[in-house]
Structures are given as structure tokens and as C-alpha cells.
C-alpha positions, 0 to 999 in steps of 0.5 A: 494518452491525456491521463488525470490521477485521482488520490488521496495521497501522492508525493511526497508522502511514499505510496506506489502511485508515485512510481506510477506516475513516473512510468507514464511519463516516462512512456511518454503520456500527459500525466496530472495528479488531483491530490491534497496537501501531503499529511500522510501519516502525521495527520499534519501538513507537511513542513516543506510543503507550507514553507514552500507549496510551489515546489510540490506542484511538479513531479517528474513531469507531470501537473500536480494540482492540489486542493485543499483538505483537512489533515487527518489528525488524531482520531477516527473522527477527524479521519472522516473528516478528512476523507469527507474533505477530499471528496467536497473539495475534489467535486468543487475545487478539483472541477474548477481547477481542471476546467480547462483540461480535457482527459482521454482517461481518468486513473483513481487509486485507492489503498483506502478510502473509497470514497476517493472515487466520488470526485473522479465520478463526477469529474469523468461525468463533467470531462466525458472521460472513462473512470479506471478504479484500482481497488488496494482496499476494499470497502466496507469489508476493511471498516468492519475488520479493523473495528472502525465501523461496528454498526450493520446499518453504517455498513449497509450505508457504505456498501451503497456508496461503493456499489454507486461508484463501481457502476458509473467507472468504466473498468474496476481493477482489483489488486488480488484474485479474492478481491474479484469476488467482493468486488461483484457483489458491488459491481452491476457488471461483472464484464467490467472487473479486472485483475491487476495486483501490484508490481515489484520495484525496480530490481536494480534498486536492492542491489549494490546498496550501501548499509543503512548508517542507523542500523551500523552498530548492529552486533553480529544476529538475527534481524528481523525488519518490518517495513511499511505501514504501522496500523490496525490491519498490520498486527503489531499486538502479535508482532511484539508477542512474538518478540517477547517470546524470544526475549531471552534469544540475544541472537535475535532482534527485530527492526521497525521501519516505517510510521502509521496510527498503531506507531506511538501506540507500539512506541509505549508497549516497548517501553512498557514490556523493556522490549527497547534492546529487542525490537528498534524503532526506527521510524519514517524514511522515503522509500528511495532508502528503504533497500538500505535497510534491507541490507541489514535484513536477515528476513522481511516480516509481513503480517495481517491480522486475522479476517476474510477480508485480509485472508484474500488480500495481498500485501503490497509489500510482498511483492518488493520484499520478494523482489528483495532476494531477502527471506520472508517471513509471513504471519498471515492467512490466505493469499498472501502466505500462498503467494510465498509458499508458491514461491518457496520464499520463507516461512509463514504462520496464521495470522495472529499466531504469535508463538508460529511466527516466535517458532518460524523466526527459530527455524530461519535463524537455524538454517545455514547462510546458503539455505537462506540465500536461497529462500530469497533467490526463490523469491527474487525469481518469483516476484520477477515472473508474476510481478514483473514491473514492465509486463504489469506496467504494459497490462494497465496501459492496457486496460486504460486504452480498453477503458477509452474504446469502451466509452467510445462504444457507449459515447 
């Protein structure tokens, strides 16, 4: 297949669509990427990429052409800047660029913005092409639960957005079963919504790793780590409550890997409450060195604040740090805890729970190495029967052929 990739973000800033990509290639299609110039999380341009942006033009294979967009900087406003940037520049930029292509399926992903979908619209229109939408995020659901958006008629404005672009693609995939609800509430077409979550890495990758060196002078404890996005939706106010709940547990200690909006926000509230031998800051890595880490990982922590729309949400993450073999440990409501109680996988509380999550972390501590071993076996063993990479990796190559017959049918 001639597959054309619509989003917002790709490498080398670290998000799933990368791994996809190379799937695709690997399997042998024809594969380009419509993106910007990587800013994602700083709000800047990459340096490597204004030093050099002919070196990030391939990638594994496949054509990437960016278009120009405004970096996301600081701010909410700037932000929508930057989303409305994509979209203009994806409609006028990304047509011109492509003009000469032709595309038997065009892939849109989207962890968030949707307005992602705009470009990949009109493109489908221009190029003929079926429009596969994964929905990571949902729309205008999220706005409202992180505060972005308060007014009922912003709200309004962008359920019509959304339902204008879920009705003119072919196919809309949803990364939870509860998204499959919310998702029919926009989409005319029921027939066309899909369930397609997201897949466990490569197995191979969390095994036979060598520590990460950052982390060596650990003394001998308990390790909590948080990996993966640092925003609103991530909790972090409850996280460091916890923390400070166990302050005076020497045993226990709690790393933080990864950048996002709420990072500089957390790195001053360490400094404010003295958590700064208690909770470590360890930043940005690529995902390639993210199963180092988890070497020295007593249990992976995944939190959600409290919201209907989280509550149906899964975590990317949990599904590699099921993969892991490595305890979890879940602070949030609904699916996502489902999913690791389903798998006998470790502990949760309710979202927002700061003194559940203070007790959950306890009562991991408590149990003896074999138990521990084998909440992350359990885990290991789940993500492999319901998040198998090349079972879901064979499903969506097959909705993106049932996308081409049914356009076929409609041409």
C-alpha cells in the first residue's frame, strides 16, 4: 500500500507513530509522513534540526516532508497557535508538496490535537484517498478535563469540528472500548468506528539491558518511576502528595523520567517542599533508552486525574510497562486500572488518591522479591495476549485495506 501519515508530531520527538512507521516499512509498503518541524516538548525547534533539516527528511525508509509550523512555546495561546499552524500549513503546504503523489490510504494520528484531521480531510478529498483516523484523544472531552476550555459554547464549537471531521473519514479507530461511545456521539456512522488500542513494544527491548548510568548510585530501596509525558492530565500535584506522605520512609524513592507543560511547574514544587532526595528529576530521554531505566524500576506508576473522559482512557504506557515484566503501580480510575487488575499486574487506587497510592506503594514495598516478580510476569503475560505487537500490527493493516475497499464501493 501507498500509505500517507498526517501528524502533528514524528521523530525525532518520541511518540508511537514512529514505531509504526517502521512496521510499515518493514512490511514492505510505501510509507510518507506529513509532519512539522519537531518542537515537541520544549515549544522550540529542535537544535539538530535548524542545524542540519535534510538529515530528518528520511526515516527508516519512508519520505518525510515537513511543513512549516509555529513552535508550541509557552502558553495556551501560543499553543493554539501552534495547532492552528498545522492545520493552515498542512492544507496549503502539505497539498503543494504532495501534488505529485498519489495515496491508496491516508493514516491520521492523533494523541491530541484533533484538529490534525483537517488537513488529512481535505487531502483525502484532493488525493481521492480513504481517511483512517486513530483517536489517542478525545475531543472536546479532554479540553474540558484539563481546564483548557471552561466556556460551554467553545465546547460547543469544537464538538462541531470534530463531528465535521469524523464523518468525511472512511474509518475512526478508538484506542479504548469507552472511547467507542464518545466517539458515536460525533460520528454519523456508527458502522465506520473501529476498536484499536495501542501495542506493547517489542519484548526484546526490557531484556538483557544494561542499567541506566544516571540512576547507578541508587543506595539499595524502593523505586518508584514515572515515565512518559509530564502534563495536566498526568496528575503530578497528587504524585508529589504521595511523596511527601512517605517522606520520612528512607526506603522509598521515586524517579521521574520524561519532559511535558507541568515539568518546570514540578521541578519548583521539589525544590519548595525539600522532596529533592525523595523524588529525582531526571528529564527527556529517547525512547530507545527508556527499558535502562526501568532496570532500576521497583514498580512503574501511571496516573490519571479524575474525569469521565480519563476513566475510559488507556494509558499508552501501560501497555509497555505491562510488557516490562516490572510491577505496576495505577492511580487512576476506570479502564486503565481494569486493565491491571484484569491482569493481576500490581496495585491501583482512585485517581487523585494521594494517601491510596502513599498505602499501594507500602504494601508493594512489603512483599517479598518472588511476589513482586510475579505481579510483573502476570503483566508480561497479559500485554502479550491482548496487546500483542504483530497481532494488532496485522489488525490495523487490516482496517487500512477495509478503508480502501470501502471507498472503492462509494467511488
Amino acid at each position: 500500500m501507498r500509505i500517507l501519515v498526517v501528524s502533528q508530531y514524528f521523530w525525532p520527538e518520541n511518540f508511537r507513530i514512529n514505531d509504526l512507521v517502521k512496521e510499515w516499512i518493514e512490511r514492505g509498503h510505501a510509507v510518507t509522513v506529513l509532519t512539522g518541524s519537531p518542537n515537541y516538548p520544549e515549544g522550540r525547534v529542535f537544535d539538530a534540526y535548524r542545524k542540519n533539516p535534510s538529515a530528518f527528511m528520511q526515516y527508516e525508509g519512508a519520505s518525510v516532508v515537513r511543513i512549516p509550523v509555529l513552535p508550541r512555546g509557552n502558553g495556551s495561546f501560543r499553543l493554539f497557535l501552534n495547532y492552528l499552524s498545522f492545520v493552515l500549513s498542512g492544507i496549503i503546504f502539505g497539498a503543494w508538496k504532495l501534488k505529485k503523489l498519489r495515496f491508496d490510504v491516508i493514516f491520521v494520528y492523533e494523541p491530541s490535537p484533533v484538529t490534525v484531521g483537517l488537513p488529512a480531510v481535505w487531502l483525502g478529498k484532493i488525493k481521492k484517498s480513504p481517511v483512517v483516523f486513530w483517536a489517542l484523544d478525545l475531543w472536546p472531552e479532554t479540553l474540558a478535563a484539563v481546564g483548557v476550555v471552561r466556556s460551554a459554547r467553545v465546547l460547543g464549537w469544537v464538538g462541531h469540528l470534530v463531528r465535521y471531521i469524523y464523518n468525511r473519514c472512511t474509518l475512526v479507530l478508538g484506542q479504548s472500548r469507552g472511547f467507542l461511545e464518545s466517539i458515536a456521539n460525533y460520528c454519523n456512522n456508527k458502522d465506520n468506528i473501529r476498536y484499536f488500542p495501542s501495542w506493547a513494544e517489542n519484548l526484546h527491548a526490557f531484556d538483557n539491558v544494561d542499567p541506566a548510568p544516571e540512576l547507578q548510585n541508587l543506595k539499595n530501596g524502593f523505586t518508584v518511576m514515572f515515565a512518559g509525558n509530564i502534563g495536566e492530565a498526568q496528575d503530578m500535584p497528587a504524585v508529589l502528595e504521595a511523596a511527601e506522605l512517605l517522606r520520612n520512609n528512607d526506603a522509598i524513592r521515586w524517579a521521574i523520567v520524561g519532559d511535558g507543560r507541568k515539568f518546570q511547574w514540578l521541578q519548583s514544587e521539589v525544590l519548595k517542599r525539600g522532596l529533592q532526595g525523595k523524588v529525582l528529576l531526571l528529564g527527556r530521554y529517547p525512547m530507545e533508552r527508556m527499558p535502562s531505566f526501568y532496570a532500576h524500576a521497583d514498580a512503574l506508576l501511571v496516573s490519571l486525574k479524575r474525569d469521565p473522559v480519563f476513566s475510559i482512557t488507556i494509558p499508552s504506557k501501560v501497555q509497555s510497562s505491562l510488557l516490562a515484566g516490572i510491577p505496576l503501580l495505577g492511580m487512576l480510575d476506570g479502564e486503565g486500572a481494569a486493565i491491571i487488575q484484569e491482569a493481576r499486574a500490581g496495585l491501583t487506587c482512585p485517581a487523585g488518591d494521594s494517601a491510596g497510592l502513599a498505602k499501594a506503594v507500602l504494601s508493594l514495598a512489603a512483599l517479598s522479591s518472588g511476589e513482586r516478580k510475579q505481579l510483573g510476569l502476570n503483566g508480561r503475560r497479559y500485554a502479550q495476549s491482548e496487546f500483542g505487537r504483530t497481532q494488532l500490527m496485522d489488525r490495523l493493516e487490516g482496517f487500512l485495506q477495509e478503508a480502501i475497499v470501502i471507498s472503492k464501493r462509494h467511488a
